[in-house]
MOPAC internal coordinates of N, CA, C and O (Angstrom, degrees):
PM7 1SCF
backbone

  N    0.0000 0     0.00 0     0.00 0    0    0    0
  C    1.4392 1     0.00 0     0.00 0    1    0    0
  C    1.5336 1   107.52 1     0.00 0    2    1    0
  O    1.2310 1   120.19 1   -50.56 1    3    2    1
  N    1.4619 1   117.25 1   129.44 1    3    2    1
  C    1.5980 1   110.54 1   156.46 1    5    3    2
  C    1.0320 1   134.36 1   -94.14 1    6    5    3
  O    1.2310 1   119.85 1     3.54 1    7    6    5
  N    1.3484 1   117.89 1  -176.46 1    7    6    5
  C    1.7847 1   113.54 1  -151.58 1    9    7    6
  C    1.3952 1   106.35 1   -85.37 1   10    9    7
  O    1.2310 1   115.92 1  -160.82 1   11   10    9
  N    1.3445 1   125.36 1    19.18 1   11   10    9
  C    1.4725 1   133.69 1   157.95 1   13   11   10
  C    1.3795 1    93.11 1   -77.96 1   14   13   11
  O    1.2310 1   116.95 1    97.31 1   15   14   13
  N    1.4813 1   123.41 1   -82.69 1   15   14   13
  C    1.2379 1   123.49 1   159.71 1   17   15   14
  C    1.3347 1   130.74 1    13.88 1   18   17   15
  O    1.2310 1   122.92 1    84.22 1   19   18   17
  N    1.1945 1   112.00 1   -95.78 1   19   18   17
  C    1.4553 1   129.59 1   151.28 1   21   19   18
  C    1.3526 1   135.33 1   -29.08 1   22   21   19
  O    1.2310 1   120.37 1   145.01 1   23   22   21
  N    1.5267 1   116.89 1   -34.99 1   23   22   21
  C    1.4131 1   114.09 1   160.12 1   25   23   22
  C    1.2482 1   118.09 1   -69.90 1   26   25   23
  O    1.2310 1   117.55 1   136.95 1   27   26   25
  N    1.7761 1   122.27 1   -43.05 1   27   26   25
  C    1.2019 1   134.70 1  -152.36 1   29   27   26
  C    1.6324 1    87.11 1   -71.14 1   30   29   27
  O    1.2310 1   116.63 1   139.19 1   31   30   29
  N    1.7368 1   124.00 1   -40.81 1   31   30   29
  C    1.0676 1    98.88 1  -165.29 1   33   31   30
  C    1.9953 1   111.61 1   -79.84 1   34   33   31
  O    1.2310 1   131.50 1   148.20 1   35   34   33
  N    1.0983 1    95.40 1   -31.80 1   35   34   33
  C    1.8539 1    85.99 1   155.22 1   37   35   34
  C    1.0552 1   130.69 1   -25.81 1   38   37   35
  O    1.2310 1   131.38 1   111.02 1   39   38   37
  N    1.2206 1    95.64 1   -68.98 1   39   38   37
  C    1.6589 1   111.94 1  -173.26 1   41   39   38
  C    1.3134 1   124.74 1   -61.50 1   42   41   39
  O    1.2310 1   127.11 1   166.02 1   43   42   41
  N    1.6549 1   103.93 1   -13.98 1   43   42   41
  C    1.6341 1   121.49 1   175.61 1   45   43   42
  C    1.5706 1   107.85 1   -80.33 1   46   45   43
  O    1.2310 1   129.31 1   130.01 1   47   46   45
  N    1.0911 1    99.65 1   -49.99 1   47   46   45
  C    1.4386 1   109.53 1  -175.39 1   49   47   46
  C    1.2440 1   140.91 1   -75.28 1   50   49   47
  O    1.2310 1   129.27 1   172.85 1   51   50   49
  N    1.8218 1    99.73 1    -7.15 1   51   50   49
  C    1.4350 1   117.83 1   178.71 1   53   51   50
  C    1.3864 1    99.31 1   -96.59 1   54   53   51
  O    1.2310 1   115.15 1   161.30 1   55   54   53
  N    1.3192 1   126.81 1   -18.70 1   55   54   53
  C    1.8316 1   128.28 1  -179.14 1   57   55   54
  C    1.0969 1   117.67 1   -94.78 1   58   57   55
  O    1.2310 1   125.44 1  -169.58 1   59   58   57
  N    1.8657 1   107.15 1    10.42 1   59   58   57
  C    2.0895 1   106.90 1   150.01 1   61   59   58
  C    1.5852 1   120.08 1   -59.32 1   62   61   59
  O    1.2310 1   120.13 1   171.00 1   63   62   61
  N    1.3703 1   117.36 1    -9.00 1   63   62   61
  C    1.2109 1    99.83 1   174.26 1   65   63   62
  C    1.7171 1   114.64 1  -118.33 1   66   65   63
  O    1.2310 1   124.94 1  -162.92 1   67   66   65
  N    0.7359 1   108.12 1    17.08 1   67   66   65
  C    1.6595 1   132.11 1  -177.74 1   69   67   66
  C    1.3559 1    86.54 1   -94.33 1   70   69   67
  O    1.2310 1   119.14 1   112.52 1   71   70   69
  N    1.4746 1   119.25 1   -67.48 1   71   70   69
  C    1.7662 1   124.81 1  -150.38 1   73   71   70
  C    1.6382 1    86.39 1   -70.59 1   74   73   71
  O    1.2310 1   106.39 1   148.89 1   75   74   73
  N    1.3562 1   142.91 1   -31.11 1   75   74   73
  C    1.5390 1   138.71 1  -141.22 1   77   75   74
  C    1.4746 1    77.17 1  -103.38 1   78   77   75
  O    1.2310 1   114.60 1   106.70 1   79   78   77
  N    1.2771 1   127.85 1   -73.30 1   79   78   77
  C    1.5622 1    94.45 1  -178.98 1   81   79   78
  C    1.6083 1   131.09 1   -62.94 1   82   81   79
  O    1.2310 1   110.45 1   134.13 1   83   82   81
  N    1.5174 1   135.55 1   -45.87 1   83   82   81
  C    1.5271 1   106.29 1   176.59 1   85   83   82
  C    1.2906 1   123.76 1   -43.87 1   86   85   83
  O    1.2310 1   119.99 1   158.63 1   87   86   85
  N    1.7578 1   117.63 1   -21.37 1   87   86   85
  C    1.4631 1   117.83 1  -178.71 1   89   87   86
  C    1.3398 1   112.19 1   -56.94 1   90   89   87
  O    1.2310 1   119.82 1   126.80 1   91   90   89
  N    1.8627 1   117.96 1   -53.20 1   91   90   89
  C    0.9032 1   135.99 1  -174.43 1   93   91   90
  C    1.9082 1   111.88 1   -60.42 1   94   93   91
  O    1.2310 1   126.25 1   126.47 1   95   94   93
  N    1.3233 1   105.59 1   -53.53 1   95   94   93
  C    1.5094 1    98.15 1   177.33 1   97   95   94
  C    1.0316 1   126.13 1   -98.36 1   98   97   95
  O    1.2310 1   114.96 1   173.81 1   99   98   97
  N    1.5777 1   127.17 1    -6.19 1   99   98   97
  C    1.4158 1   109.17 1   173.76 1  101   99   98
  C    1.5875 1    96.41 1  -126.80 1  102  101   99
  O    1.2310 1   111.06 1  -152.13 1  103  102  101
  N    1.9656 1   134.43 1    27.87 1  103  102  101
  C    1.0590 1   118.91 1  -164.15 1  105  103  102
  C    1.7429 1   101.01 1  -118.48 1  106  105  103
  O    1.2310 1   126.69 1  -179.97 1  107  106  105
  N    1.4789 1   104.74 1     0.03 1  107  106  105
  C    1.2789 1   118.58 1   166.35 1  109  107  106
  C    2.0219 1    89.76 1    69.52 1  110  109  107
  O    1.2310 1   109.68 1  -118.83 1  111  110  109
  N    1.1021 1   136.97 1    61.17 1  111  110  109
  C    1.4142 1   125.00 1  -177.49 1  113  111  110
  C    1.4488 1    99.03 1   -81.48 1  114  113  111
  O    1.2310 1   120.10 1   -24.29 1  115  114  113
  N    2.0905 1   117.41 1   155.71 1  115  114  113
  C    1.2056 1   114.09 1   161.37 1  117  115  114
  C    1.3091 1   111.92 1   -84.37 1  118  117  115
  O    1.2310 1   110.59 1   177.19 1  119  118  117
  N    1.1550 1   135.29 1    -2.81 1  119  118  117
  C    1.5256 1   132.88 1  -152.78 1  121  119  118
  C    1.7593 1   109.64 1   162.71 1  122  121  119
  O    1.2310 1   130.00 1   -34.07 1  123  122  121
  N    1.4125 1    98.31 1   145.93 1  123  122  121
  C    1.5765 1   117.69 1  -157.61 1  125  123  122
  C    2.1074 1   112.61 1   -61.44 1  126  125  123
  O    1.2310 1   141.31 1   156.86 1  127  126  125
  N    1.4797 1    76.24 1   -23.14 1  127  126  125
  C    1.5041 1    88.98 1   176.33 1  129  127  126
  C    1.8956 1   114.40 1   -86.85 1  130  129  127
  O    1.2310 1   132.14 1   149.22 1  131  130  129
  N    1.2292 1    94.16 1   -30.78 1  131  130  129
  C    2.0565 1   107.28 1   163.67 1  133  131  130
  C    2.0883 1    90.17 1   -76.54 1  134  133  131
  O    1.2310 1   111.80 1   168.67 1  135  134  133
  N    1.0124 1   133.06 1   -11.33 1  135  134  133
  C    1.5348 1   107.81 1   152.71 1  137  135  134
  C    0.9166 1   122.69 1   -56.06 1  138  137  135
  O    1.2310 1   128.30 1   112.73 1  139  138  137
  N    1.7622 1   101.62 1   -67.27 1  139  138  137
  C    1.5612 1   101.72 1  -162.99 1  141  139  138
  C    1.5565 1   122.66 1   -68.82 1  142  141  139
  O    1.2310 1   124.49 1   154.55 1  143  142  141
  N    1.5034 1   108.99 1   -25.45 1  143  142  141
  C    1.3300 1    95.46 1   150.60 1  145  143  142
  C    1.4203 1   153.11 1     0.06 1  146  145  143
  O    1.2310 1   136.50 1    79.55 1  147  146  145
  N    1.9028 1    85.65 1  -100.45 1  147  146  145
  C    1.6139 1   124.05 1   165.36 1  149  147  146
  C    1.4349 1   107.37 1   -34.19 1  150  149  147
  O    1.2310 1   125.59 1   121.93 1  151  150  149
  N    1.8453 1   106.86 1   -58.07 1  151  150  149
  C    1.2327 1   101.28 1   172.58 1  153  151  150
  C    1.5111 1   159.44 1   -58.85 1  154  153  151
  O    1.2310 1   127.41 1   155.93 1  155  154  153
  N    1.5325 1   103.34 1   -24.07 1  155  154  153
  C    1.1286 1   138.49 1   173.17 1  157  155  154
  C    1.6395 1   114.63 1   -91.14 1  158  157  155
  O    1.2310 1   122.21 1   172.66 1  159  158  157
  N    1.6493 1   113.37 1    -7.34 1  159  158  157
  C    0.9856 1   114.82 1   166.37 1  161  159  158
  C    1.7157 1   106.05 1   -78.25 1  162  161  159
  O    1.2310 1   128.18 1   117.98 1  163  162  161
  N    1.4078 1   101.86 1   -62.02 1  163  162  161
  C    1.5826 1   111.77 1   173.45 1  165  163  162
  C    1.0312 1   118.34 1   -48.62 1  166  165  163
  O    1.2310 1   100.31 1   166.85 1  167  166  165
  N    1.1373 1   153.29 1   -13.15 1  167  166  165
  C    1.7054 1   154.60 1  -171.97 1  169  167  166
  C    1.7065 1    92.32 1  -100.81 1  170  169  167
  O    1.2310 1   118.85 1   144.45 1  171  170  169
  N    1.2505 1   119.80 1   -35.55 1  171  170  169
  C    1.3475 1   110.57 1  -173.33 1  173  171  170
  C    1.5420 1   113.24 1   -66.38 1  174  173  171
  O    1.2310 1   130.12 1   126.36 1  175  174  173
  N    1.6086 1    98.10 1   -53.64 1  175  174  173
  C    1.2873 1    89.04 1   175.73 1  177  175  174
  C    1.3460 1   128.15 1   -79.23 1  178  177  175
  O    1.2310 1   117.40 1   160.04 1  179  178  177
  N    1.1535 1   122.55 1   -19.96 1  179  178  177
  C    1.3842 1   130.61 1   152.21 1  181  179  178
  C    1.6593 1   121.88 1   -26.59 1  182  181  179
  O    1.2310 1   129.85 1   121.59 1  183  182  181
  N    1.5869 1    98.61 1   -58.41 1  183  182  181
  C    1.6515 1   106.84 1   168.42 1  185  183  182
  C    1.3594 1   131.14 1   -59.23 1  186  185  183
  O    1.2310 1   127.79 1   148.45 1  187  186  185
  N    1.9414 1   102.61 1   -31.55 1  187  186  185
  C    1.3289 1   111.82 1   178.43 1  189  187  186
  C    1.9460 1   120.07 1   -73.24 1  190  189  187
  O    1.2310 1   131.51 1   161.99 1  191  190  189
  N    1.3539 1    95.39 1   -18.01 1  191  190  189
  C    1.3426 1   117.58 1   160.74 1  193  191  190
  C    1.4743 1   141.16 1   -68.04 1  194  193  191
  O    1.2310 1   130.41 1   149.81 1  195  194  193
  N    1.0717 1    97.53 1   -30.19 1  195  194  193
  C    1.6544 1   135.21 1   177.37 1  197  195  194
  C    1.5490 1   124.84 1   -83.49 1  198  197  195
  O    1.2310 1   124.77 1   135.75 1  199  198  197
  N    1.3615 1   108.44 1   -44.25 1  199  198  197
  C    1.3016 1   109.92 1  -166.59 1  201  199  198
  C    1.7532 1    79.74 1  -140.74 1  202  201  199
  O    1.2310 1   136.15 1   -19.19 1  203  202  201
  N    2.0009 1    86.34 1   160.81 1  203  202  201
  C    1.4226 1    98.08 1  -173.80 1  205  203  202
  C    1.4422 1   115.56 1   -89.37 1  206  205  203
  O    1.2310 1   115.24 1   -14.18 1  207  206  205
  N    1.5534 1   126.63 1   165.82 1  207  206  205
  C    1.0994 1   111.51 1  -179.30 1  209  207  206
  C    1.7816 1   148.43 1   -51.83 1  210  209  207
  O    1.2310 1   141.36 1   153.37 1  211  210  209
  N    2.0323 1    76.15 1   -26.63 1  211  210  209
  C    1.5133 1   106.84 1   172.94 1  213  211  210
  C    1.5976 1   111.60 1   -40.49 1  214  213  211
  O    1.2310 1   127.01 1   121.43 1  215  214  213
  N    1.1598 1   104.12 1   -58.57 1  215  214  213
  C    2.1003 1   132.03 1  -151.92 1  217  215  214
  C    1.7141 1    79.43 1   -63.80 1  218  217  215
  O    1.2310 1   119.62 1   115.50 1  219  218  217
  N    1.4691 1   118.33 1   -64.50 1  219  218  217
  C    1.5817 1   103.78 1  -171.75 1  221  219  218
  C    0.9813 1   123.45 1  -101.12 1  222  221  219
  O    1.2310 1   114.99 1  -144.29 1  223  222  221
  N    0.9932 1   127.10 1    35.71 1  223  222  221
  C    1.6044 1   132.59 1   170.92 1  225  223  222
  C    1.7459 1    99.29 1   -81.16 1  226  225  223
  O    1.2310 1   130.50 1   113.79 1  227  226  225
  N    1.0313 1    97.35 1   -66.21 1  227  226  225
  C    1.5475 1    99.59 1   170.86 1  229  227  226
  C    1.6763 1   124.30 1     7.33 1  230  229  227
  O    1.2310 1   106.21 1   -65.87 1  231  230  229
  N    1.0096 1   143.22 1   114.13 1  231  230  229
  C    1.2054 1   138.47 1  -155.62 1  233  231  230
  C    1.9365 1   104.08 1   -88.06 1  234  233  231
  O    1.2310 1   127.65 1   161.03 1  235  234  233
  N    1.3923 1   102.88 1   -18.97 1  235  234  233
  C    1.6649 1   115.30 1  -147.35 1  237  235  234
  C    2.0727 1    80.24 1  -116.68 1  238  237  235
  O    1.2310 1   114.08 1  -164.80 1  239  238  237
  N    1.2493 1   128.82 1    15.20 1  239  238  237
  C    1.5087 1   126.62 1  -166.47 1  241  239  238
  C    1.6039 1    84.22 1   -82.78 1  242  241  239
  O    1.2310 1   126.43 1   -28.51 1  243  242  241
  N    1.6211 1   105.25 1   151.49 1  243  242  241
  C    1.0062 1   131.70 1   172.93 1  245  243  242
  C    1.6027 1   135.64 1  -165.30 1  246  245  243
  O    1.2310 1   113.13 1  -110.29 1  247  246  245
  N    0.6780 1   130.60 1    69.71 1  247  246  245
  C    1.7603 1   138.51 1  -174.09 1  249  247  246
  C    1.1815 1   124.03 1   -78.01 1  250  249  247
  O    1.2310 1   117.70 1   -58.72 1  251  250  249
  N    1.4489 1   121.98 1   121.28 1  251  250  249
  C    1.7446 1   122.29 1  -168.10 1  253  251  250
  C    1.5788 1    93.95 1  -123.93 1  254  253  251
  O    1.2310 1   119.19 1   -38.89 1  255  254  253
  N    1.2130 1   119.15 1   141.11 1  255  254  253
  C    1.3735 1   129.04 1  -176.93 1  257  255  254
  C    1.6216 1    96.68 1  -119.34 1  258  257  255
  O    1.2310 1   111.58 1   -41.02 1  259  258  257
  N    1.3461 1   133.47 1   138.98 1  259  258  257
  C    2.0386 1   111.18 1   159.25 1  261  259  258
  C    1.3520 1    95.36 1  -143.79 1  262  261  259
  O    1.2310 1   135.74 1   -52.03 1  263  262  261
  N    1.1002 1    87.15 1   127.97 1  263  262  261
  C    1.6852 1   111.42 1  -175.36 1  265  263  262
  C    1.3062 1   110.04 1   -56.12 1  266  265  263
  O    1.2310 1   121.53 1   123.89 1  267  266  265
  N    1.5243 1   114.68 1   -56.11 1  267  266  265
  C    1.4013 1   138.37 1  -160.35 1  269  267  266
  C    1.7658 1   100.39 1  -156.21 1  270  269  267
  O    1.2310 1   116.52 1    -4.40 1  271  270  269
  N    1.1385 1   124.22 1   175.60 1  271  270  269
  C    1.5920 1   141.41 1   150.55 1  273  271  270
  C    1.3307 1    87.54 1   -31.51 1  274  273  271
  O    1.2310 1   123.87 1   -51.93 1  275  274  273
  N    1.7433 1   110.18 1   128.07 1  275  274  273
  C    1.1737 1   132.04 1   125.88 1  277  275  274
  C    2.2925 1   100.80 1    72.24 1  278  277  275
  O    1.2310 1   131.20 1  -162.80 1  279  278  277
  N    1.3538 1    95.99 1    17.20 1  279  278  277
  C    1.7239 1   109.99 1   178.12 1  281  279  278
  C    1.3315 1   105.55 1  -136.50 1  282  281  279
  O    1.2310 1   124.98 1   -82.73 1  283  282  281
  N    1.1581 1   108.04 1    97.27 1  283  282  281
  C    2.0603 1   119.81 1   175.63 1  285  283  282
  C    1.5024 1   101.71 1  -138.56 1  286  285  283
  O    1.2310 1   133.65 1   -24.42 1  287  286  285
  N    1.5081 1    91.22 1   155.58 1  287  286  285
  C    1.5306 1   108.60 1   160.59 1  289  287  286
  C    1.2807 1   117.40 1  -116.08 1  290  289  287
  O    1.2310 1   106.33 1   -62.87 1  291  290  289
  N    1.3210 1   143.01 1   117.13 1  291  290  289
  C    1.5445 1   148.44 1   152.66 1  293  291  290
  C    1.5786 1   128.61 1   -43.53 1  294  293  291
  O    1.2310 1    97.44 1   -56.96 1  295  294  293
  N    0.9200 1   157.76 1   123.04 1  295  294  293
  C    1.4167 1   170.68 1   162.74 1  297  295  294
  C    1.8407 1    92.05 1  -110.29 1  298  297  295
  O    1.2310 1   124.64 1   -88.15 1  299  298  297
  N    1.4599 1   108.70 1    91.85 1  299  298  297
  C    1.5578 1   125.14 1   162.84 1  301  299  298
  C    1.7051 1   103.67 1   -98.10 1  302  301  299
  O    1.2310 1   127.91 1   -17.93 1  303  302  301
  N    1.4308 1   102.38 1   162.07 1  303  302  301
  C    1.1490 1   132.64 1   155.52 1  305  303  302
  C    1.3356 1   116.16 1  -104.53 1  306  305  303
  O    1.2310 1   114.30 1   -66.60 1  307  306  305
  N    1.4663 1   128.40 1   113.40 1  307  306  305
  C    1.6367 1   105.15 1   175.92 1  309  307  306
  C    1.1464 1    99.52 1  -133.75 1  310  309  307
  O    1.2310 1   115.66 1   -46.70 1  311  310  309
  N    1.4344 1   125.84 1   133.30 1  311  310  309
  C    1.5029 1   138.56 1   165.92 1  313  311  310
  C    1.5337 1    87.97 1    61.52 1  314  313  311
  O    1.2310 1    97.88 1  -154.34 1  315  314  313
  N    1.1726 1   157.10 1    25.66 1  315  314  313
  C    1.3123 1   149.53 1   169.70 1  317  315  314
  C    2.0303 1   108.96 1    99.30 1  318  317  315
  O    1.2310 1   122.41 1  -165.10 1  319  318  317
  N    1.3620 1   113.00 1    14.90 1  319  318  317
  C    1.2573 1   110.59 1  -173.11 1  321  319  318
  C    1.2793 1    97.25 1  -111.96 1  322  321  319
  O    1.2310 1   102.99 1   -23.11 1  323  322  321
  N    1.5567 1   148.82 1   156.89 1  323  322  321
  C    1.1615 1   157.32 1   159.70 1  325  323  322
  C    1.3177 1   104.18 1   -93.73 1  326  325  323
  O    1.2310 1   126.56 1   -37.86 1  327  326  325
  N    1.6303 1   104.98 1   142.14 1  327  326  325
  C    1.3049 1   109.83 1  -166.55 1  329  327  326
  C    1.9168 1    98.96 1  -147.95 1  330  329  327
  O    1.2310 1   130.29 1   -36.31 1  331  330  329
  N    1.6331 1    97.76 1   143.69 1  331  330  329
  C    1.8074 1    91.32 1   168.77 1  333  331  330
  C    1.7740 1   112.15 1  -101.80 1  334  333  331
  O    1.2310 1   137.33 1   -41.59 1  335  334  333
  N    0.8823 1    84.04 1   138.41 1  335  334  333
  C    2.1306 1    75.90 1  -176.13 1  337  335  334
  C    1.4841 1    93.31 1  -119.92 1  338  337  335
  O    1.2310 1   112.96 1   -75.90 1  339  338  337
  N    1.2772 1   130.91 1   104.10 1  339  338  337
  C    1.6431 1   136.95 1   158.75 1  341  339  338
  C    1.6565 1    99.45 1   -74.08 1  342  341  339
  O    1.2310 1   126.58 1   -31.89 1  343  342  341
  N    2.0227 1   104.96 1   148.11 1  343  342  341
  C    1.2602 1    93.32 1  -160.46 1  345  343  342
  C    1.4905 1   104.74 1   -85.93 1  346  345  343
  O    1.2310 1   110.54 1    10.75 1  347  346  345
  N    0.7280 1   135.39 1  -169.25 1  347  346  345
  C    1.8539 1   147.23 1   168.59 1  349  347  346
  C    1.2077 1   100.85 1   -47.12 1  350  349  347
  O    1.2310 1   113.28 1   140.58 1  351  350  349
  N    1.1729 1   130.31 1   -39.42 1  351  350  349
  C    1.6849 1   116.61 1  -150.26 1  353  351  350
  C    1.4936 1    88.55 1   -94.77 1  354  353  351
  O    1.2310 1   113.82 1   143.55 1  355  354  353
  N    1.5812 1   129.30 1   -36.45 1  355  354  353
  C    1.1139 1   121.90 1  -165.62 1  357  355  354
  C    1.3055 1   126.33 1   -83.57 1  358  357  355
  O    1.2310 1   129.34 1   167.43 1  359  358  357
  N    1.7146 1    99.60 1   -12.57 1  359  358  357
  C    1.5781 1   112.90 1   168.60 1  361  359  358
  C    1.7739 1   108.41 1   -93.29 1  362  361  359
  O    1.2310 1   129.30 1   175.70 1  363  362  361
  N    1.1809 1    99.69 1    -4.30 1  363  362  361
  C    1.5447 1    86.29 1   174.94 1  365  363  362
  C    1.7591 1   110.46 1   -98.03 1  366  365  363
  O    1.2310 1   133.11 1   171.18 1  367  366  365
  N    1.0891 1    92.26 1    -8.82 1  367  366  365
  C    1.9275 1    89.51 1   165.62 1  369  367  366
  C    0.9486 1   123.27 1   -98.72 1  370  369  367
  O    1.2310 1   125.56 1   148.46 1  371  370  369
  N    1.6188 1   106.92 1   -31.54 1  371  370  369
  C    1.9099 1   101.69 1   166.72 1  373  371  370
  C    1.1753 1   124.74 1   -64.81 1  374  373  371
  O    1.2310 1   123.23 1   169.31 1  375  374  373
  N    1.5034 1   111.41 1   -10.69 1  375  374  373
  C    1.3281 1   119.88 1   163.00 1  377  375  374
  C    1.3671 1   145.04 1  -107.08 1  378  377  375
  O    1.2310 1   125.36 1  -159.71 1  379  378  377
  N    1.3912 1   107.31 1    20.29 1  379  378  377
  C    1.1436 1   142.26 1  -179.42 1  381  379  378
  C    1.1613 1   112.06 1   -86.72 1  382  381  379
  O    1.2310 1   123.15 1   118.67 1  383  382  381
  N    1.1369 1   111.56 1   -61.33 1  383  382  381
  C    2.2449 1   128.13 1  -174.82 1  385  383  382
  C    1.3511 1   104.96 1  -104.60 1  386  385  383
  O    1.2310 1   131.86 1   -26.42 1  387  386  385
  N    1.4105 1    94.70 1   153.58 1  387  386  385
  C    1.3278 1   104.92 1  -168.30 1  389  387  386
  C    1.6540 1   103.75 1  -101.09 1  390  389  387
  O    1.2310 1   130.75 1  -102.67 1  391  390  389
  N    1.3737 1    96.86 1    77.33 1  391  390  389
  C    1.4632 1   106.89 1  -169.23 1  393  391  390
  C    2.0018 1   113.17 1   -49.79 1  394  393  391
  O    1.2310 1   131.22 1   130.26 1  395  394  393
  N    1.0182 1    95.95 1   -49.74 1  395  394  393
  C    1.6718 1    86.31 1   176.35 1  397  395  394
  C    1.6073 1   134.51 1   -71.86 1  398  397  395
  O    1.2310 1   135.17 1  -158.97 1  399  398  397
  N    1.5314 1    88.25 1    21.03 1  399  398  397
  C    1.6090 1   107.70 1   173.98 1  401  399  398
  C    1.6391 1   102.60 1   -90.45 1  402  401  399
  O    1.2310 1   138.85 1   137.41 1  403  402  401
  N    1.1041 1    81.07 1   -42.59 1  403  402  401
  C    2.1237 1   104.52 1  -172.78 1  405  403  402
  C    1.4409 1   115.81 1   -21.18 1  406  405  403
  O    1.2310 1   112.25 1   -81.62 1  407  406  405
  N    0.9875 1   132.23 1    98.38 1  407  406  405
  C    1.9933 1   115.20 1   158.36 1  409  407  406
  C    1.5114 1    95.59 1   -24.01 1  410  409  407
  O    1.2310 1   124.00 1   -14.31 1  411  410  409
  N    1.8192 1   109.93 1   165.69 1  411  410  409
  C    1.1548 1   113.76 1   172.96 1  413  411  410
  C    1.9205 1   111.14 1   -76.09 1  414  413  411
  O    1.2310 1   121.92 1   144.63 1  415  414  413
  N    1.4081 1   113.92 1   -35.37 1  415  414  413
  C    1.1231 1   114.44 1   169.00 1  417  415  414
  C    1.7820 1   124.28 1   -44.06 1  418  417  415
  O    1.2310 1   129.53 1   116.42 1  419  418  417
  N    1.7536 1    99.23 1   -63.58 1  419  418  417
  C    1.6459 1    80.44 1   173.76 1  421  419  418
  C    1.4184 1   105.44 1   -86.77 1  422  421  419
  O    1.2310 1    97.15 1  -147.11 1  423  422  421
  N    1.0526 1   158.19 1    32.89 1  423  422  421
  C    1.8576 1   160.53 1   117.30 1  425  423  422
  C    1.4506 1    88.13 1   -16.38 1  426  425  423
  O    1.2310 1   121.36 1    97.81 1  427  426  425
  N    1.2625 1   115.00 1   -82.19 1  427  426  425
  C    1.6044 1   142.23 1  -154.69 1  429  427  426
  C    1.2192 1   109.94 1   -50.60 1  430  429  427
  O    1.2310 1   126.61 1   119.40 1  431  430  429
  N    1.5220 1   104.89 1   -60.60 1  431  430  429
  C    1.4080 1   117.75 1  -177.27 1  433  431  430
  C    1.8326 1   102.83 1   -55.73 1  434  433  431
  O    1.2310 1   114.33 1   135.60 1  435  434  433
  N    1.4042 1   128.34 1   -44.40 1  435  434  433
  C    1.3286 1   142.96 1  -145.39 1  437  435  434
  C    2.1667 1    85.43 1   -75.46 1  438  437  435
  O    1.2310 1   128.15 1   120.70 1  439  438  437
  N    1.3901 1   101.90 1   -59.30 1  439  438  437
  C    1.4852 1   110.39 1  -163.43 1  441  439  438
  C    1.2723 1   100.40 1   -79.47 1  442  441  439
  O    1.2310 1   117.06 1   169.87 1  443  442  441
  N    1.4655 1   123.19 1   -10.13 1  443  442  441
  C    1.6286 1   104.53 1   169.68 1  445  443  442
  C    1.9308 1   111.87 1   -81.12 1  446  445  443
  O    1.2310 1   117.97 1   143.45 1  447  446  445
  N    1.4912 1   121.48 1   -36.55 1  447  446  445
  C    1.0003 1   120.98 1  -168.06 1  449  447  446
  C    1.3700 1    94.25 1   -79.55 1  450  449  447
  O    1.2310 1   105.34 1   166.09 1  451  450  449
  N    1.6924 1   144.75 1   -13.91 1  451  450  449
  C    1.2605 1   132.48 1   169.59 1  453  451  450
  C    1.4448 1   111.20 1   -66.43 1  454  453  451
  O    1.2310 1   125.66 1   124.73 1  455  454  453
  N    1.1653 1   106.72 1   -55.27 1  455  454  453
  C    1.6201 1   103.84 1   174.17 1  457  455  454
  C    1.5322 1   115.98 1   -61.15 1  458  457  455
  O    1.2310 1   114.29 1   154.09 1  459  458  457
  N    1.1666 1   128.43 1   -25.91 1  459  458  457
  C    1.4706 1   110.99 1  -143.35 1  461  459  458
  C    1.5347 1   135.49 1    94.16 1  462  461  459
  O    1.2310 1   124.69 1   179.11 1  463  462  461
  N    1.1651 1   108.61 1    -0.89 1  463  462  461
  C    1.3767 1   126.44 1  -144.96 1  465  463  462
  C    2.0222 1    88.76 1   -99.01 1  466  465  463
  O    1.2310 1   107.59 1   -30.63 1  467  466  465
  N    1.3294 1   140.75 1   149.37 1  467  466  465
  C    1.1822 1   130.38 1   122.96 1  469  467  466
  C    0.5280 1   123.82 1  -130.56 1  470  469  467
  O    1.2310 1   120.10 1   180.00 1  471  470  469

């Protein structure tokens, strides 16, 4: 991969928490698990936008992002389908709080300490 490459996938991977909140405040969700969804719908196509078909066609493609200890997002290839895999720890907090209760302030605060991010 070149360092076009390489940024683009940065740049993908740093706008999981961008995409997790508009879902949350302007995507009207019923439930934390209709986030990750929504979200993982949008990152897909997002990626399919991003990168050419070539890069993921690949049967053996695989991309790990980790925020922090034990907080990643996956970009798989499986059997020819693209897939987002959030890790355990990060689906067990998004599913913990009832994030679309949240002010936007603690929203922010909530999805930065999930990622790692401040």
């Amino acid at each position: 991969m070149d360092m076009s490459g390489v940024a683009k996938c940065v740049y993908f991977f740093r706008t999981v928490k961008d995409e997790l909140r508009d879902v949350i405040v302007n995507g009207n969700p019923s439930s934390n698990t209709e986030i990750l969804d929504i979200v993982s719908n949008r990152l897909l196509m997002k990626f399919r936008v991003m990168f050419d078909p070539q890069y993921y066609s690949n049967a053996l493609m695989r991309l790990v992002y980790s925020y922090s200890d034990h907080v990643s997002l996956e970009v798989i290839n499986i059997a020819g389908e693209l897939r987002i895999l959030f890790s355990p720890n990060m689906v067990s907090v998004l599913k913990s709080k009832d994030l679309y209760a949240l002010s936007l302030p603690d929203l922010q605060y909530c999805l930065n300490t999930v990622q790692g991010l401040s």
